[in-house]
C-alpha angles and dihedrals in degrees: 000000000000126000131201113248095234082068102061106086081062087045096058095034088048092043102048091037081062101040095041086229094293112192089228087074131080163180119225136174115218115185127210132195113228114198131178112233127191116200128186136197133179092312108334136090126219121191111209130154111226105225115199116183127207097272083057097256112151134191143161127246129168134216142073117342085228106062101023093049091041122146100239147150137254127197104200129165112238118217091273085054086251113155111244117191110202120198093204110207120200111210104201123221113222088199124089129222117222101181107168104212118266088210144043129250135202110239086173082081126082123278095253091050104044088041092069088046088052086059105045092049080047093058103045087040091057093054091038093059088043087057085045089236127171121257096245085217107073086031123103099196137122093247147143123197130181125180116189142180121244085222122041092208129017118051109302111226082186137068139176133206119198114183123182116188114194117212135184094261104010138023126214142214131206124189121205120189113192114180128172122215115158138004100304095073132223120008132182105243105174137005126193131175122188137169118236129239123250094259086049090047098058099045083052098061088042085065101034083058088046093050090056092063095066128084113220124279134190126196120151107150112126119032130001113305141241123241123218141167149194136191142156141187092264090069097254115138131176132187118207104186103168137148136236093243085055093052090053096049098069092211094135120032095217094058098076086039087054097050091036084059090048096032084072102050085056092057090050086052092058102042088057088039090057089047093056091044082043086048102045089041085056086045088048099050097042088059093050 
């Protein structure tokens, strides 16, 4: 729970009288960067601060600086059942954020259910823009992308984008790690493009041509989402954000087809990814 800060010289009296200043308690700081964020989509603007803590999770939250971005104090139980009190510091941002939305949302809906749609685009299209990545839908390419979270439920300090660009004669693939560890956010941390084999190649196209068939489908509730793509040089573009808890729940059929299809271009991901760690590890060596 919070506490006002006019309370917290009774706090601390009150805490260290009971504990008998035991050395197992404590007072930390943690500090937590509080950034304004401006996010568009079609035509309407939505005002949100972007809060990252000191392990590097970051979330949105609206409202009034003020009161959102507030110096405050948490009581909170350790795993030995030690009292912790935590000064918590926010550290402003004068810059603002201005993210426009990678993906569409349906304001016909009602206002709780288009809200949590409005999180979770804000989220991917703040990791999109960081990976300078181009907005699909104003893209005529032959191209998947599928950006996922390291954890399906709790928030993910950790994102992959996998990109697959299909050519006349070639398709390539570009891997994007993002990974968030402190207080300054998301961070590209490695970057890898490769061209496929032929076997690949061919596979690849199979499931580019199945994904084609499906309309887009959004299901995020519960856990944090996928986020897929598809477009093509005829201008059609379809967005599959979906989360793991949907997949298992088997409400829409086309929801398993869909992740079987993408399920697949992941594989291929890791399996390029282990020959470039197996590759810089044998460069490594040989210069040792």
């Amino acid at each position: 729970m919070r506490i006002s800060s006019i309370l917290i010289f009774f706090i601390i009296s009150l805490h260290f009288s009971v504990t008998g200043q035991n050395k197992s308690d404590s007072v930390v700081t943690h500090i937590i960067k509080c950034h304004k964020t401006i996010f568009i989509v079609q035509d309407s603007v939505f005002s949100y601060f972007r809060l990252t803590d000191y392990e590097g999770k970051t979330i949105y939250r609206s409202g009034n600086k003020d009161l959102v971005c507030k110096n405050g104090f948490l009581i909170k139980l350790d795993k030995h059942k030690h009292t912790e009190l935590i000064n918590e510091v926010y550290e402003i941002d004068p810059k603002v954020d201005t993210i426009y939305s990678y993906f569409p949302i349906d304001f016909k809906k009602g206002r709780e259910q288009y809200l949590p749609d409005i999180y979770d685009a804000l989220e991917g299209s703040y990791i999109l823009k960081l990976l300078n990545e181009p907005n699909l839908r104003e893209e005529k390419s032959n191209t998947i992308r599928i950006l996922y979270p390291y954890d399906d439920l709790n928030i993910s300090r950790k994102y992959e984008m996998d990109k697959i660009e299909l050519h006349e004669h070639s398709i390539s693939m570009i891997i994007s790690i993002v990974e968030s560890n402190e207080t300054g956010g998301y961070k590209e941390v490695s970057r890898d493009t490769f061209v496929l084999k032929k076997r690949d190649s061919d596979r690849i196209r199979k499931t580019f041509s199945n994904l084609s068939y499906f309309e887009s489908i959004k299901c995020t509730r519960p856990g944090n989402p996928y986020f897929m793509e598809y477009s093509d040089k005829n201008g059609i573009y379809r967005y599959f954000i979906i989360s793991i808890y949907c997949n298992r729940n088997r409400g829409n059929k086309d929801i398993p087809l869909i992740f079987r299809n993408c399920d697949f271009v992941m594989s291929i991901a890791m399996k390029y990814r282990r020959y470039s760690r197996y590759r810089k590890y044998r460069m490594s060596s040989n210069k040792n």
